[in-house]
DSSP file (Angstrom, degrees, kcal/mol; ACC not computed):
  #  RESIDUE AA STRUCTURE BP1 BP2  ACC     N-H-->O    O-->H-N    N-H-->O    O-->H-N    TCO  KAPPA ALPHA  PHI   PSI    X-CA   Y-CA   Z-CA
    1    1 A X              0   0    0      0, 0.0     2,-0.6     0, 0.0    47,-0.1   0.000 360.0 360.0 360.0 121.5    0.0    0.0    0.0
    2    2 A X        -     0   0    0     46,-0.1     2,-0.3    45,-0.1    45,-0.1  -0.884 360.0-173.6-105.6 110.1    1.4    3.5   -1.0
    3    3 A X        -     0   0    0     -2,-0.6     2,-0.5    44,-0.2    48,-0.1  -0.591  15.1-138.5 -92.0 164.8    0.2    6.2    0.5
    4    4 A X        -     0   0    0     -2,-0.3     2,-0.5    47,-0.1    42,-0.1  -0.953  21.8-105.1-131.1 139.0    1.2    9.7   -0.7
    5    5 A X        -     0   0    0     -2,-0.5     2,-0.9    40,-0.3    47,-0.1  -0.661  11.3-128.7 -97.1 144.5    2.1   12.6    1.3
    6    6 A X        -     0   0    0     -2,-0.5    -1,-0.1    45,-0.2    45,-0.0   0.171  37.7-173.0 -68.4  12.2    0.3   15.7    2.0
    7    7 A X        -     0   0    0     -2,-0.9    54,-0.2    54,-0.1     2,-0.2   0.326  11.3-148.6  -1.3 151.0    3.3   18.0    0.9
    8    8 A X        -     0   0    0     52,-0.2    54,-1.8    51,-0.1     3,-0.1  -0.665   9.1-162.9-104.7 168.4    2.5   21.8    1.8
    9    9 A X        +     0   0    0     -2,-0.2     2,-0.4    52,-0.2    52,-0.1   0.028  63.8  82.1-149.5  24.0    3.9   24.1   -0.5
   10   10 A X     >  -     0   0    0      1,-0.2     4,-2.2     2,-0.1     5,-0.3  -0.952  53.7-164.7-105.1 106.4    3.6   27.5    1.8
   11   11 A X  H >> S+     0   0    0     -2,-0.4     3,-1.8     2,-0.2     4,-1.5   0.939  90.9  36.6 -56.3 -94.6    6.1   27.9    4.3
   12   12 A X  H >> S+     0   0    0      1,-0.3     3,-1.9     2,-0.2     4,-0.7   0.706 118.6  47.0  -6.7 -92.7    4.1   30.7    6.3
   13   13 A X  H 3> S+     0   0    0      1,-0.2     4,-3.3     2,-0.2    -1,-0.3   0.785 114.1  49.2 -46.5 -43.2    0.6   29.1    5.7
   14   14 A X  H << S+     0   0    0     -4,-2.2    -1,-0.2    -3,-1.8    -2,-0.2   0.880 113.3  53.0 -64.7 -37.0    2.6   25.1    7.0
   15   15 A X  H XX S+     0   0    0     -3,-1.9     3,-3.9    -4,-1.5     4,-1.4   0.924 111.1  48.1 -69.4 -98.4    4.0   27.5   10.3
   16   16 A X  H 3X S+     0   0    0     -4,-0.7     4,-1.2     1,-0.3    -2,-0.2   0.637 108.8  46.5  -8.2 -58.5    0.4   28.5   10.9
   17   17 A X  H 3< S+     0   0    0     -4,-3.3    -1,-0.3    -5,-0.3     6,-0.2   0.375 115.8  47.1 -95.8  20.9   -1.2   25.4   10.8
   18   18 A X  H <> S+     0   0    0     -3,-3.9     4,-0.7     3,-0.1     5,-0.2   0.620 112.9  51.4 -92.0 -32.6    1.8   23.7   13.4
   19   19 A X  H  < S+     0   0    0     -4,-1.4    -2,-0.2     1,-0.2    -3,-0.2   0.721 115.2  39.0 -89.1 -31.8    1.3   26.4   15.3
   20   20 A X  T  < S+     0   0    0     -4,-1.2    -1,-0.2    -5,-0.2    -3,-0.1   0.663 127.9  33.9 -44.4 -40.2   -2.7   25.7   15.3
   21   21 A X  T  4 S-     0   0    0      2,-0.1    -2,-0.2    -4,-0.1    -3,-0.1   0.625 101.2-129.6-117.6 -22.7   -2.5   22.0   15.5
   22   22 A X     <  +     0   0    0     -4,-0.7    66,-0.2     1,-0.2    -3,-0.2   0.579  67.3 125.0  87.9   5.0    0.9   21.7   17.9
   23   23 A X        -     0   0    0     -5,-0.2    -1,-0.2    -6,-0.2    35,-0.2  -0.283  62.0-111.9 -81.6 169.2    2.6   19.1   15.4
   24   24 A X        -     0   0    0     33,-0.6     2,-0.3    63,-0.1    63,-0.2   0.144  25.5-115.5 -76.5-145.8    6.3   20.0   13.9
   25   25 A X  E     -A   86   0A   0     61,-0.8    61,-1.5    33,-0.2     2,-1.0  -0.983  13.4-149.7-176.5 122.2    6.8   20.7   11.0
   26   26 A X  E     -Ab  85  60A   0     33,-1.0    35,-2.5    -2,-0.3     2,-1.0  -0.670  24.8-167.9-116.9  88.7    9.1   18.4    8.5
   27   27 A X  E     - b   0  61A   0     57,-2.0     2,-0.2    -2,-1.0    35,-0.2  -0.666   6.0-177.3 -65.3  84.7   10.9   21.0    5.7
   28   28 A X  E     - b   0  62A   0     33,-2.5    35,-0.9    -2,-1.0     2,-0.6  -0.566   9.4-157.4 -93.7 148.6   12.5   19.5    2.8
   29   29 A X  E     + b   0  63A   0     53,-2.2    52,-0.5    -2,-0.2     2,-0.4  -0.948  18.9 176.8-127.3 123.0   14.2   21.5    0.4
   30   30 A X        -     0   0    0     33,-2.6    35,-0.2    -2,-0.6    36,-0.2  -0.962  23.8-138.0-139.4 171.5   14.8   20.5   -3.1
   31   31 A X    >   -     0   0    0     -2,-0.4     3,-1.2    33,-0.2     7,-0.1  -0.497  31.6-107.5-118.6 170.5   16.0   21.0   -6.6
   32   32 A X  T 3  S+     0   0    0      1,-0.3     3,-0.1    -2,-0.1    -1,-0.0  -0.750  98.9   4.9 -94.6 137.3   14.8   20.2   -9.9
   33   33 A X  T 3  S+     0   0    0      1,-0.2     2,-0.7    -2,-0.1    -1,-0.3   0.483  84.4 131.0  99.5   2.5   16.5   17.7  -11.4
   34   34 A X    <>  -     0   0    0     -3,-1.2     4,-2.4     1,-0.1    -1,-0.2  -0.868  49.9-143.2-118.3 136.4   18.8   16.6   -8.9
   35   35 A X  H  > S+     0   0    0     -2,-0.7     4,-0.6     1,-0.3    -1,-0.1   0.403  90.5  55.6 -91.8  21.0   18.7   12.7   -8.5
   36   36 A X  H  > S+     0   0    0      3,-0.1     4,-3.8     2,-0.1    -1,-0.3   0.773 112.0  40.9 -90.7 -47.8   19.1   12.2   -5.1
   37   37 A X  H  > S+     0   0    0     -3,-0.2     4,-3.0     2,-0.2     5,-0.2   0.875 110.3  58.0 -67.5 -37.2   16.3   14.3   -4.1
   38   38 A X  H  X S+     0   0    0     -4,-2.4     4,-1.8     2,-0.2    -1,-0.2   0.852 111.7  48.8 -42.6 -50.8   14.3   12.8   -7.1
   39   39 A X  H  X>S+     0   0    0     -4,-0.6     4,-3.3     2,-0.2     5,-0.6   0.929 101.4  58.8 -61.8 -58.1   15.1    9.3   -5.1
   40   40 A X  I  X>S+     0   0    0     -4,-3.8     5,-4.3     2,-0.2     4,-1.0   0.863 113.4  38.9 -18.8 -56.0   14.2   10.4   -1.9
   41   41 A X  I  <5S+     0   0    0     -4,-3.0     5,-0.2     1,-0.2    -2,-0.2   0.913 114.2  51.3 -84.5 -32.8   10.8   11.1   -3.2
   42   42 A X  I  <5S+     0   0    0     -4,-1.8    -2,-0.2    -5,-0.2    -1,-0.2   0.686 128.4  14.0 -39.7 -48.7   10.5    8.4   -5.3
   43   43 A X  I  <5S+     0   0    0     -4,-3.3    59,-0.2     3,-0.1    -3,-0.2   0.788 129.8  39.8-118.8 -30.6   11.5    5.4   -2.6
   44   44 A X  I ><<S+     0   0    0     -4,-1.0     3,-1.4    -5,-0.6     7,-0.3   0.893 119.0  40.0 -88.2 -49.8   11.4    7.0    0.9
   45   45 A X  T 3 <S+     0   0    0     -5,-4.3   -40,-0.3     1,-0.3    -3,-0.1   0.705 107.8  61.3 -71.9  -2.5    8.2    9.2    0.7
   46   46 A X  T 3  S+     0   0    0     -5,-0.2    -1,-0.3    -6,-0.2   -43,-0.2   0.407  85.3 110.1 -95.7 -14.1    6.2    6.6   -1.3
   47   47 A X    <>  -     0   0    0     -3,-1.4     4,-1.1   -45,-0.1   -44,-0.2  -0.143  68.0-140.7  54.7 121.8    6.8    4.3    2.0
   48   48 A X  T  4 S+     0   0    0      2,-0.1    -1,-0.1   -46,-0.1     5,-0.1   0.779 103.1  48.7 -22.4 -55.3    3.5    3.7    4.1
   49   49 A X  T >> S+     0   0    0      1,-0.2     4,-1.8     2,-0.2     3,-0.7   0.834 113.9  45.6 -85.1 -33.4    5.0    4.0    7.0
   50   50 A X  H 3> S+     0   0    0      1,-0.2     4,-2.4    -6,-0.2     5,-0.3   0.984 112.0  47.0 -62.5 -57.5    6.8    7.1    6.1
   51   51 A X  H 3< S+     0   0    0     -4,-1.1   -45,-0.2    -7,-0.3    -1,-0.2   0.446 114.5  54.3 -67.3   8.6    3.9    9.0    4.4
   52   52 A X  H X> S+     0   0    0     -3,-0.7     4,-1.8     3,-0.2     3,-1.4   0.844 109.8  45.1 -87.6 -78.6    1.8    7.9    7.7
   53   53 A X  H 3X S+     0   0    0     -4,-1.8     4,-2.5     1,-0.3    -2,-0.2   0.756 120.5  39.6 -31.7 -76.5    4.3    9.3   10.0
   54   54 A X  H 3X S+     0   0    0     -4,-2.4     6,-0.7     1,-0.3     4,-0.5   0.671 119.2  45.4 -72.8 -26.6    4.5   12.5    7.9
   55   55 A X  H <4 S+     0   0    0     -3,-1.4     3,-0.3    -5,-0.3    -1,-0.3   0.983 121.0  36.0 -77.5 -70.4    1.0   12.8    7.2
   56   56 A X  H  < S+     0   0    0     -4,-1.8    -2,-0.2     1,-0.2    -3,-0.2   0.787 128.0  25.8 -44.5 -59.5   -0.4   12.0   11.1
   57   57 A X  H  < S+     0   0    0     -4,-2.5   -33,-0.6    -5,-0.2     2,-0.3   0.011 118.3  44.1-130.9  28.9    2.2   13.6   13.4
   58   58 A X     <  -     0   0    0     -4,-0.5     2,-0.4    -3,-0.3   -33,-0.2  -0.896  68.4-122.9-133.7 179.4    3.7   16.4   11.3
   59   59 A X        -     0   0    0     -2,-0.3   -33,-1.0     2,-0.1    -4,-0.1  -0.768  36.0-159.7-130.9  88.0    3.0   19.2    9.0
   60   60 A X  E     +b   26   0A   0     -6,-0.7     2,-0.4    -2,-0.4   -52,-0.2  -0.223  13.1 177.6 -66.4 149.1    5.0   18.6    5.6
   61   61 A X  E     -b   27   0A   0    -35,-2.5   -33,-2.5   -54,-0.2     2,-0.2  -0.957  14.6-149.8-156.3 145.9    5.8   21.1    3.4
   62   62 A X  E     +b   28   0A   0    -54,-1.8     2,-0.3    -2,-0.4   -33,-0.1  -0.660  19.9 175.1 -89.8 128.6    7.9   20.7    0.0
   63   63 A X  E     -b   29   0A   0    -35,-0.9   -33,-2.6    -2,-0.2     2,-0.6  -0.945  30.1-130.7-155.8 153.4    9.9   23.5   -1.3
   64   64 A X    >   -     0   0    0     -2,-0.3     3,-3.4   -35,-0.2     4,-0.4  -0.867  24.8-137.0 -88.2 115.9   12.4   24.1   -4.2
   65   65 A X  G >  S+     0   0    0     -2,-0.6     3,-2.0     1,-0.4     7,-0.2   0.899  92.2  59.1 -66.4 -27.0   15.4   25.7   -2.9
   66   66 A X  G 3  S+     0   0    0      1,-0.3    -1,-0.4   -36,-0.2     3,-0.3   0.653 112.4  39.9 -72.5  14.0   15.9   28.3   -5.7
   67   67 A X  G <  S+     0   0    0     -3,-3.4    -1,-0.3     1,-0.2    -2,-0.2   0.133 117.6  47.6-136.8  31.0   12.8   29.8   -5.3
   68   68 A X    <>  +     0   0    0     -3,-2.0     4,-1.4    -4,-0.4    -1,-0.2  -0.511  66.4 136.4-123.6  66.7   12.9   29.6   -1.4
   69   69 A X  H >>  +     0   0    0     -3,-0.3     4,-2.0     2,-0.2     3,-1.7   0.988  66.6  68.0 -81.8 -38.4   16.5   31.1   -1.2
   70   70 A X  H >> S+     0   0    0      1,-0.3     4,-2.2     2,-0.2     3,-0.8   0.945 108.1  33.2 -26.5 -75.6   15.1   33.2    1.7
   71   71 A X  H 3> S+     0   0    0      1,-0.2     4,-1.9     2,-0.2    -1,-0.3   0.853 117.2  59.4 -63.7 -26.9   14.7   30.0    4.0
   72   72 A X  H <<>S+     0   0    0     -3,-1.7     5,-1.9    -4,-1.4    -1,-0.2   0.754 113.9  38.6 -62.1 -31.8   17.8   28.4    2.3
   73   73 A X  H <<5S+     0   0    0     -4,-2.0     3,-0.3    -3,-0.8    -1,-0.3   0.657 113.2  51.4 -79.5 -33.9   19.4   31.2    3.5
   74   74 A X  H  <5S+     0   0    0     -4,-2.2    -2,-0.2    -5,-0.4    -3,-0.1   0.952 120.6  38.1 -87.7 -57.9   17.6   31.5    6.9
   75   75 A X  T  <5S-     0   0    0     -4,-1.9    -1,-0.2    -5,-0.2     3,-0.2   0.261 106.1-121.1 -71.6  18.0   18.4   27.8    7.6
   76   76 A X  T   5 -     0   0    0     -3,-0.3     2,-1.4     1,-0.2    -3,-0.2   0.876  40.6-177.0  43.8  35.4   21.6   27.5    6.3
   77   77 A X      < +     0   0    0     -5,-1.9    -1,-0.2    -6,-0.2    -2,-0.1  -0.569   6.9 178.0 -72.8  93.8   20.9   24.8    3.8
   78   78 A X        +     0   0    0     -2,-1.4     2,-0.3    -3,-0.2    -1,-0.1   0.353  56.3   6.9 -85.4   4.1   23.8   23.7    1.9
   79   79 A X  S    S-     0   0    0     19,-0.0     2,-0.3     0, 0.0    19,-0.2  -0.931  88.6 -63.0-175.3 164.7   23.2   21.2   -0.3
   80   80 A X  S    S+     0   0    0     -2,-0.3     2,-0.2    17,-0.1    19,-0.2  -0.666 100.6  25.9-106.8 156.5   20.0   19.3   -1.5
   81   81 A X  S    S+     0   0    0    -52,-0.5    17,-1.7    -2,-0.3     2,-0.2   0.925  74.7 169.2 -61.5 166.7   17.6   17.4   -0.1
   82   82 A X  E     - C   0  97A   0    -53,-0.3   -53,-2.2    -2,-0.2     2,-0.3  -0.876  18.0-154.6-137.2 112.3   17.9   18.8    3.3
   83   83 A X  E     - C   0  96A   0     13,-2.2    13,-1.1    -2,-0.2     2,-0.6  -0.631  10.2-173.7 -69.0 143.7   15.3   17.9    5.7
   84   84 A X  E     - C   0  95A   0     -2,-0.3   -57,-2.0    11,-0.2     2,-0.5  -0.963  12.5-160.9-140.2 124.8   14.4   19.8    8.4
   85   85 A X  E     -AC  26  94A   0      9,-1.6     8,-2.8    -2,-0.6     9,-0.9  -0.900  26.1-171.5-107.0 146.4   12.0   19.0   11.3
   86   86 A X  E     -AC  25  92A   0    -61,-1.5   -61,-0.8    -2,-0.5     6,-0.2  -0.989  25.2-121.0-142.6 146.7   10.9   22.1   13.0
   87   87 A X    >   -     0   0    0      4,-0.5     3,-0.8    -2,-0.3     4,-0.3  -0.256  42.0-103.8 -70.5 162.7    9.0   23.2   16.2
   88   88 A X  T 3  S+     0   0    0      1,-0.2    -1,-0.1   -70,-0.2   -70,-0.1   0.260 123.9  61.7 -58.8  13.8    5.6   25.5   15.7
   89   89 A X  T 3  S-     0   0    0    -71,-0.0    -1,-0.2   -74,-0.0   -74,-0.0   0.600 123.8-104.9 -79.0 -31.2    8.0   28.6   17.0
   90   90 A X  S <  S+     0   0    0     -3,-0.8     2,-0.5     1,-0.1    -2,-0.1   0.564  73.2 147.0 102.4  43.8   10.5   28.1   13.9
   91   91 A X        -     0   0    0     -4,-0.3     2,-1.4     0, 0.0    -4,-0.5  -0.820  51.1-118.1-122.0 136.5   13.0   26.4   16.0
   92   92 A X  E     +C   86   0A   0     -2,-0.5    -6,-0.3    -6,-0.2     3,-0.1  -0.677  29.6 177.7 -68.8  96.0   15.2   23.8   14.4
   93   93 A X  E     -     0   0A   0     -8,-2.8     2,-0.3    -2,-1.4    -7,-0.2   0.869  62.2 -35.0-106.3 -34.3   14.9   20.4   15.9
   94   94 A X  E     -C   85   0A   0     -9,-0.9    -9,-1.6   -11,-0.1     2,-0.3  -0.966  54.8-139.9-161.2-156.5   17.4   18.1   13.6
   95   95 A X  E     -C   84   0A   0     -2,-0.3     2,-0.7   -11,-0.2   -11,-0.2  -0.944   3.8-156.4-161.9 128.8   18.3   18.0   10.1
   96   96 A X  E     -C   83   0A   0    -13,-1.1   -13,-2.2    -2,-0.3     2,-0.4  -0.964  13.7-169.1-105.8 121.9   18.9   15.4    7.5
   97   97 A X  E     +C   82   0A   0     -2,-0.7   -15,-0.2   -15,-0.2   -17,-0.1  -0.967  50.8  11.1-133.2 129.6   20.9   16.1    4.7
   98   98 A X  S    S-     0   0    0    -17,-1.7     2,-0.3    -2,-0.4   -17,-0.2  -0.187 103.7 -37.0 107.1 161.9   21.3   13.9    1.7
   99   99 A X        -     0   0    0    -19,-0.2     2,-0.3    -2,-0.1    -2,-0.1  -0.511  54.2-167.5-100.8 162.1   19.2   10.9    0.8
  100  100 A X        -     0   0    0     -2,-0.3   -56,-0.1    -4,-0.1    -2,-0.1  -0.869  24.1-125.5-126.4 157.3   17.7    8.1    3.4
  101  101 A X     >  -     0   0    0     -2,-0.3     4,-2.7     1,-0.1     5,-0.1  -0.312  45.0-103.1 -68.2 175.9   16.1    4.7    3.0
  102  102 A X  H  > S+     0   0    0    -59,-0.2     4,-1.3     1,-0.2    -1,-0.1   0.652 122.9  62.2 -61.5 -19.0   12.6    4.8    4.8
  103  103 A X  H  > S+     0   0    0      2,-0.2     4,-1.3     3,-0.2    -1,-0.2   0.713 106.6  41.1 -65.9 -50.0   13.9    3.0    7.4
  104  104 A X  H  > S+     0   0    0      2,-0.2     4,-1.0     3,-0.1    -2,-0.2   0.881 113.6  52.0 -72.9 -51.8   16.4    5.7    8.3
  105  105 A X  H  X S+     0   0    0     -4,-2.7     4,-1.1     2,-0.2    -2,-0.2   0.843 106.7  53.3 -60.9 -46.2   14.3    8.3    7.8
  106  106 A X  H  X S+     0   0    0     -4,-1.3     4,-1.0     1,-0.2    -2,-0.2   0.843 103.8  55.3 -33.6 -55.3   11.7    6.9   10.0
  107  107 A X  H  X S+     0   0    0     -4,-1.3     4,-1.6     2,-0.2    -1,-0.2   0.761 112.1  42.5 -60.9 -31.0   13.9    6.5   12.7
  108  108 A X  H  X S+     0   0    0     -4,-1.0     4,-0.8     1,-0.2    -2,-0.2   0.555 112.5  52.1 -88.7  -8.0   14.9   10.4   12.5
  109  109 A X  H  X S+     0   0    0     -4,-1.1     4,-2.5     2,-0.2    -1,-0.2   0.785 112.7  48.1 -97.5 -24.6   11.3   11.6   12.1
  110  110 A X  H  < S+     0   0    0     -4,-1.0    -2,-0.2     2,-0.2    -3,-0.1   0.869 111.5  48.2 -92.3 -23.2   10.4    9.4   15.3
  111  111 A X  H  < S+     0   0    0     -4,-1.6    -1,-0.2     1,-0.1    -2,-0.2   0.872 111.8  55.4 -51.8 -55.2   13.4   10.8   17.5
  112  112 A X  H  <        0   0    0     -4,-0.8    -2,-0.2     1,-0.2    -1,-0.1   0.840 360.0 360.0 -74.0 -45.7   12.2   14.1   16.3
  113  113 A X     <        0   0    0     -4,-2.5    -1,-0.2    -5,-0.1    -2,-0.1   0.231 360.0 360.0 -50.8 360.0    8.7   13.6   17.6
């Protein structure tokens, strides 16, 4: 079973409704065309258990870093994907950089939680 996740694609508007709902916030930033991130989405987020997780106890939100350089900037994101789980203030809580099985990623979204 593949579930698919609810990606946001408002930074602001994803902060608002964590901040409503009390869940974190899971920020990935990625680039067109780059095949790591391409994998990522492709093998990790397509996961059940992943797109549960992200879907249920977080607030996901998707973004392409060139046309978020502000937040690339703001988090210091240096290379793509970078995940980012964040509190409803805007507070950083850990960061994944690079791509993870579901298994891996799972483990970091559940630490984070």
């Amino acid at each position: 079973m593949s579930t698919s996740v609810a990606w946001r694609e408002d930074y602001d508007a994803a902060l608002g409704e964590a901040r409503q709902s009390g869940r974190p916030l899971v920020v990935e930033f990625y680039l067109e065309g780059c095949p790591h991130c391409r994998r990522l989405a492709e093998e990790t987020h397509t996961d059940a258990r992943v797109a549960a997780a992200l879907n249920d106890r977080f607030v996901p939100v998707r973004l392409e870093g060139r046309q978020h350089m502000d937040l690339v900037q703001k988090f210091g994101v240096r290379g793509a994907p970078t995940t980012l789980i964040v509190d409803a203030a805007g507070k950083e809580l850990a960061r994944l950089v690079g791509f993870h099985t579901p298994e891996e990623y799972l483990a970091e979204l559940n630490k984070a939680a």
